[in-house]
C-alpha positions in Angstrom: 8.5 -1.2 -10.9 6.0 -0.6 -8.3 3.9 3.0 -7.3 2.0 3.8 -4.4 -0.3 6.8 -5.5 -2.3 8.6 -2.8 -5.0 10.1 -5.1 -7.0 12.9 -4.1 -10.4 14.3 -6.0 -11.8 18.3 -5.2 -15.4 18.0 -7.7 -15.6 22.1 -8.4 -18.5 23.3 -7.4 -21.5 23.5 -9.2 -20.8 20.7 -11.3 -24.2 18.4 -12.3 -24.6 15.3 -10.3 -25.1 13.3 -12.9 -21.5 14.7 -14.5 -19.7 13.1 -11.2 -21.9 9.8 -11.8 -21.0 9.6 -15.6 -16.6 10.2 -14.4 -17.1 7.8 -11.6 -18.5 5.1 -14.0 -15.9 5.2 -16.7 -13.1 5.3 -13.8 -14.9 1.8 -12.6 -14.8 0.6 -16.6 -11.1 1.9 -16.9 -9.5 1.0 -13.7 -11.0 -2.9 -14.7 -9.0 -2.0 -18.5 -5.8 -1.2 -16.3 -6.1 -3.9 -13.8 -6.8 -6.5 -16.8 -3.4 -4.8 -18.1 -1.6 -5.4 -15.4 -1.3 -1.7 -14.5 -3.4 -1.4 -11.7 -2.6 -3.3 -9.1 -4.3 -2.7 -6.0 -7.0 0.2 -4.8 -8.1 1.0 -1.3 -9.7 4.0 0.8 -7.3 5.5 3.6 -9.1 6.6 6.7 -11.1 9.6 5.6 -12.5 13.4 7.2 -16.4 13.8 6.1 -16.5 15.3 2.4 -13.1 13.8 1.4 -12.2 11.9 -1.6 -8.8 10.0 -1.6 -8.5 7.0 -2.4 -4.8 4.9 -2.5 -3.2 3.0 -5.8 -0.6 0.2 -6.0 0.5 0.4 -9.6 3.0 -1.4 -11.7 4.9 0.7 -14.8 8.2 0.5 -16.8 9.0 3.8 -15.6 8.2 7.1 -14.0 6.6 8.1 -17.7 4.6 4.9 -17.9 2.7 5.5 -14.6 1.9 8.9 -15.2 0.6 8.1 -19.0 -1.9 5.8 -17.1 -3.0 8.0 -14.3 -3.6 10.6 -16.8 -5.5 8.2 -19.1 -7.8 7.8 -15.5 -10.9 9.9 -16.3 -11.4 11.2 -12.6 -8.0 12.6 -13.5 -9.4 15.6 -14.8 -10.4 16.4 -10.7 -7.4 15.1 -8.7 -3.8 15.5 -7.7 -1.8 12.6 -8.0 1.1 12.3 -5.3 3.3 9.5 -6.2 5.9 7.3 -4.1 8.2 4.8 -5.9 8.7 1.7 -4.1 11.9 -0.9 -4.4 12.6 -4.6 -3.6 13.1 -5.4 0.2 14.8 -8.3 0.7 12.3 -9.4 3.5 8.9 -9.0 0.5 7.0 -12.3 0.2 6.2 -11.1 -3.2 2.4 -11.4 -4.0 0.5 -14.6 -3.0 3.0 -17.5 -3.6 1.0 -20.0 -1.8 1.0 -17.8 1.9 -2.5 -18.4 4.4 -5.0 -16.3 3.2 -6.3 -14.5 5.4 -9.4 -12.9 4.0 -12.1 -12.2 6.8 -9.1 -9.8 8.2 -8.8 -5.9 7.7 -5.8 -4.4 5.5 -3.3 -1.9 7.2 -0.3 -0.3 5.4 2.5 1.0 8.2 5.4 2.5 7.1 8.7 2.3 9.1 11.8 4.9 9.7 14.6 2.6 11.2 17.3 4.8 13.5 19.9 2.5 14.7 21.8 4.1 17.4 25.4 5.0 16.1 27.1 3.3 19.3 25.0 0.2 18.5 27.2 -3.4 18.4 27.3 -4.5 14.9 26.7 -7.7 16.3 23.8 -6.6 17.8 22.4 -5.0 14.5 23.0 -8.4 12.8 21.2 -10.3 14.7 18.5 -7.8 14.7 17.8 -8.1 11.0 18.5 -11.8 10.6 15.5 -12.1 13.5 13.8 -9.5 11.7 14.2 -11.5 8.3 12.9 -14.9 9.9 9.6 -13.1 11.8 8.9 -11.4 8.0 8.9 -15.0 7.1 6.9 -16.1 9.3 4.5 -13.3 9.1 3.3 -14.4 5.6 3.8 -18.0 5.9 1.1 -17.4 8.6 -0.9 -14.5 6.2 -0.2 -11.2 7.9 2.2 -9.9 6.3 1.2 -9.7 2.6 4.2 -7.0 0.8 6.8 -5.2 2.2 8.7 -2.5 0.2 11.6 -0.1 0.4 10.7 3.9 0.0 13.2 6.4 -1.2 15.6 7.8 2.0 17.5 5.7 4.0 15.8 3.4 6.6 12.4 3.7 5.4 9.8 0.8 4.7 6.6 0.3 3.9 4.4 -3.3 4.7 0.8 -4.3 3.3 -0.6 -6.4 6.3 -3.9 -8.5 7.2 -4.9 -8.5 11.0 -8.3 -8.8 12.5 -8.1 -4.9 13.4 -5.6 -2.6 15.3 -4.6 -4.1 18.8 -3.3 -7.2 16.6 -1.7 -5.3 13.7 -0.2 -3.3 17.0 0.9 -6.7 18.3 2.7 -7.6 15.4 4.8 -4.4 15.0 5.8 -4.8 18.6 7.1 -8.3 18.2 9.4 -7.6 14.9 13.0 -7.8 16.1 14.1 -4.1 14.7 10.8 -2.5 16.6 13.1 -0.8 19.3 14.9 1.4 16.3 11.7 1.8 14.8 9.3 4.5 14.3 5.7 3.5 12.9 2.8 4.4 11.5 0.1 2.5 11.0 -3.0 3.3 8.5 -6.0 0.8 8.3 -7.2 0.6 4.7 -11.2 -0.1 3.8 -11.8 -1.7 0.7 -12.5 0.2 -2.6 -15.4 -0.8 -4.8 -12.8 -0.8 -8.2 -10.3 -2.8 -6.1 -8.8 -5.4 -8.5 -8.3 -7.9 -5.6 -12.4 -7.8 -5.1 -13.2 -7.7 -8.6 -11.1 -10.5 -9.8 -13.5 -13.3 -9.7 
């Protein structure tokens, strides 16, 4: 199973420099022990206000009590919150690389999406709006934009892992996906993080 973890660090005050340098170092050693173990998945900054540390986690776990034995085995743990969002299969995921463009020059952006179909809506119509929906996702990562796609908890709601050169094209490729009219989306541009597993791989 599949975690995205929004992670958030508050350093108390007063605390030695060189203490936040020693934590940051052994999170770098462990997050390449989790990554190695097929734990840690992916890391990446969100957008951030000046003086904040968050940082966002794709993990992989057995269970609910898996995940949070290896956040709490994190050692900037003993500092930050951990807020936690289980993800499930969508139908439409391209599943991690599987031979997809590559796409690497381009920026990262996660959006998550809240489908409302109207309730006077055509069956038909809704149909044909997911089987269109279905064959864009494909084409998305055949062509390398569209990297993951998940299901979140609640009816309706998705999250997507993207590649696009910056926001007017990740823009452009919400608006042309078939079930955009019933959509509601946000978009977050992600920046890389130095204990990414994805950067450090090599």
């Amino acid at each position: 199973m599949e975690y995205l973890v929004t992670m958030t660090t508050h350093v108390p005050d007063g605390t030695a420099k060189s203490d936040v340098d020693d934590v940051v170092a052994r999170e770098a050693v462990h997050s390449r022990e989790l990554a190695a173990e097929g734990h840690l998945l992916r890391l990446w900054r969100p957008p951030l206000q000046p003086g904040e540390w968050r940082s966002l986690g794709l993990f992989a776990a057995d269970n609910d009590g898996e995940l949070e034995r290896t956040l709490a085995s994190m050692p900037l743990r003993v500092w930050r919150t951990d807020q936690v969002t289980p993800l499930s299969h969508h139908p439409n995921d391209p599943g991690p690389g599987d031979g997809h463009e590559v796409r690497p020059q381009a920026g990262e952006f996660l959006t998550t999406f809240t489908v409302k179909i109207p309730a006077d809506t055509p069956n038909l119509a809704v149909a044909d709006a997911e089987a269109g929906e279905a064959a864009r996702a494909h084409e998305l990562a055949d062509d390398g934009y569209l990297e993951r796609l998940w299901m979140l908890p609640g009816e309706g709601h998705m999250l997507g892992l993207w590649r696009a050169q910056d926001g007017a094209e990740m823009q452009g490729i919400v608006d042309s996906l078939p079930l955009d009219p019933w959509m509601v989306t946000d978009i977050t541009p992600l920046t890389p993080h130095p204990s990414d597993p994805a950067a450090t791989a090599a």
